[in-house]
C-alpha angles and dihedrals in degrees: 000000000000133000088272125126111295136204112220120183131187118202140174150115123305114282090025088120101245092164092071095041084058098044082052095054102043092052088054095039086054100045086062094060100243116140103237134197114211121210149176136201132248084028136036098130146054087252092038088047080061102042083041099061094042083054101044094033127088094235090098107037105161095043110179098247090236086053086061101040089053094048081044086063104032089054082051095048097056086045103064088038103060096022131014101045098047093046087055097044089052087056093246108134116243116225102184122187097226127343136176089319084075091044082056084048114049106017094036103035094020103042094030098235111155112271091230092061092056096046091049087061099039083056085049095054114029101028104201096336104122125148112282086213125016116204108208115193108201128194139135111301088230089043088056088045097053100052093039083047085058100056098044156001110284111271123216093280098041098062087066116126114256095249081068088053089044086060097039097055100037071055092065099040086046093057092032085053087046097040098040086149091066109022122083110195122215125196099221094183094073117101115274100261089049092047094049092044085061093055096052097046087044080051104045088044087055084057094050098051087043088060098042 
């Protein structure tokens, strides 16, 4: 890989500590010099902040699957459009909090839609743009309840029953253990200063290879 713009994407249940898997990356990702977009899904956008609280929130609660598939993408859609690409195209790196990976794993694994439906949308919309490194942060689905369950009041999707998390998270495992070229698989469980450990030697070996 050479030093050209990158798309880099964290994923994981809820509770995995992704915010400080993203804080981590971005410092790295800044001491190298390189300019950096940071990002989040649902979301990302004036439009996405919209679609995302009428996701997370419990307005909607009942939400047909396929509702909530569609808004999924069309967050998604405006978000490559306004931001992503051109940040991209510009050479900035891209670090997103979830994209499509978490599509695959809760409304494919988790809700049970068929996993070609959601490709052929993901190949509409994004054409070929897909990470150049996933960072999966694993860890047992009660453990990440129970600390999401400690900063805030239960979103939509996090009042899911655990079977749902079971799913989603076997989901991610099944597509990190498809897609090894690409995944980079955390194990979130650790202590902090272990966890954090694994993402900067993930990191630093993206760089290697970079410059290889």
């Amino acid at each position: 890989m050479s030093d050209d713009a990158v798309f880099i994407t964290v994923e994981g249940v809820e509770g995995a500590g992704k915010t400080t898997c993203l804080g981590l990356i971005e410092q790295k990702i800044r001491d190298r010099g390189r300019d950096l977009l940071v990002t989040r899904e649902p979301g990302g956008t004036p439009l996405g902040e919209d679609l995302r609280t009428l996701l997370l929130g419990h307005r909607h609660d009942g939400m047909a699957d396929d509702t909530e598939l569609l808004l999924m993408f069309a967050a998604r859609a405006e978000h490559l459009h306004a931001k992503i690409e051109p940040a991209l195209t510009s050479g900035s790196w891209v670090l997103c909090d979830r994209f499509t990976d978490a599509t695959y794993a809760y409304q494919g694994y988790g809700r049970g839609i068929d996993l070609q439906r959601i490709a052929a949308l993901e190949n509409w919309v994004q054409g070929e743009r897909r990470p150049d490194l996933t960072i999966l942060m694993d860890l047992p689905v009660e453990v990440g309840l129970e600390r999401a369950g400690k900063r805030s009041a239960p979103d939509r999707f996090e009042s899911q029953a655990l079977a749902f998390f079971e799913r989603v998270r076997q989901g991610y495992l099944a597509m990190a253990a498809d897609q090894p070229q690409r995944f980079r698989v955390i194990d979130a469980a650790k202590p902090l200063a272990d966890v954090t450990a694994q993402i900067a030697s993930v990191i630093d070996a993206f760089f290697a290879d970079s410059a290889s």
